[in-house]
Every structure is written in structure tokens, then in C-alpha cells.
C-alpha positions as CSV (number, residue, x, y, z in Angstrom):
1,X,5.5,-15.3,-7.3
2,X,7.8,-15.5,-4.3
3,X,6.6,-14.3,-0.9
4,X,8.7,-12.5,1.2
5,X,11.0,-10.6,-0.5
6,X,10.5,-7.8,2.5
7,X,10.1,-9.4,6.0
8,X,7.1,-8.6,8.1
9,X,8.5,-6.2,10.2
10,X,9.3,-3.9,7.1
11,X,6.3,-4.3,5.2
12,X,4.4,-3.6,8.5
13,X,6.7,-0.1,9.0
14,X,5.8,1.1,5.4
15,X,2.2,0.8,5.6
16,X,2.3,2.4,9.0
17,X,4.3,5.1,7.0
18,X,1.6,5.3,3.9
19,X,-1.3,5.5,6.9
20,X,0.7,8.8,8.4
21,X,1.6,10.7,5.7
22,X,-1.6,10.1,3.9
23,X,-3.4,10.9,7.1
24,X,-1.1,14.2,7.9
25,X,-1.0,15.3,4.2
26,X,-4.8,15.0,3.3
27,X,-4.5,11.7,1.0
28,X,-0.8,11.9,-0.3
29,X,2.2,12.8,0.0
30,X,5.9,13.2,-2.2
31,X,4.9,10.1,-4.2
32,X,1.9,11.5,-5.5
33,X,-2.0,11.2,-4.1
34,X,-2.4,7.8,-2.8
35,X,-5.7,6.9,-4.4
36,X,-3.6,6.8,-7.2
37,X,-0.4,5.1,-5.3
38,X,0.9,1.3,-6.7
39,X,3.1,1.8,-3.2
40,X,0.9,-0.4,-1.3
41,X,0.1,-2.9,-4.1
42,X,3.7,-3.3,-4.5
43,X,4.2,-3.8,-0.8
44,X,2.0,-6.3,-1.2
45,X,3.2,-7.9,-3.6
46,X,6.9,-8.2,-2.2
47,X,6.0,-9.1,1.7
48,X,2.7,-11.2,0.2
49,X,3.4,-12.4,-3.3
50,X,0.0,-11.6,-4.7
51,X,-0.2,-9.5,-7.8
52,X,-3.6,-7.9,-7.8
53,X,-4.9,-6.2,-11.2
54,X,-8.6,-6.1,-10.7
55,X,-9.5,-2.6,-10.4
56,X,-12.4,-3.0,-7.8
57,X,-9.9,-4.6,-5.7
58,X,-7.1,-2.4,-5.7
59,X,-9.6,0.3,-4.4
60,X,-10.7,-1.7,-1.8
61,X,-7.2,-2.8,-0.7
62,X,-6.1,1.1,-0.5
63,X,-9.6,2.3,1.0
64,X,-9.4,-0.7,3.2
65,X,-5.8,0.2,4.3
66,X,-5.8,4.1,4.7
67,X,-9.5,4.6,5.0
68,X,-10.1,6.8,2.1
């Protein structure tokens, strides 16, 4: 999988941007709820180049990330 597809600097923006709006909008926002969100996975994934299936760790990535 190729690693940085997005730069740090806008992978960095759009999880500061999931943080917010999940924070402001009581866990989601025009996307959907993000405890169901593939928005940071796929951040991820892009800036990263890890592809994570494993269910326990998806919740802890997203718990970990906007403290659900």
C-alpha cells in the first residue's frame, strides 16, 4: 500500500476537523455518526498506508482519536 497519498499537513487538518464536528455535533456530523465513520480509517489509510479490518481495532483507532 503506498503511503502518502495525502501529505501530513492535510491528513493532520481532517482529523482536527472529525475531532470538531464530532465534538460540536454530539458524535457526528453530515457524514453520518462517527462511531460508524470509515472517514478516519480511510485517512489513515491514504496519509499512513495501513489498511486496518480488525474490528477491535477500528474501535480503538476512532475512540482513541475522538474520545468516544
Amino acid at each position: 500500500m503506498k503511503k502518502f497519498a495525502i501529505n501530513k499537513e492535510v491528513f493532520e487538518k481532517e482529523i482536527e476537523l472529525c475531532k470538531k464536528l464530532s465534538k460540536e455535533n454530539k458524535g457526528k456530523c453530515g457524514w453520518g455518526k462517527c462511531k460508524d465513520c470509515g472517514v478516519l480509517l480511510l485517512l489513515r489509510k491514504l496519509y499512513k498506508g495501513e489498511l486496518i479490518e480488525d474490528k477491535d481495532e477500528i474501535k480503538k483507532i476512532k475512540n482513541d482519536i475522538l474520545k468516544i
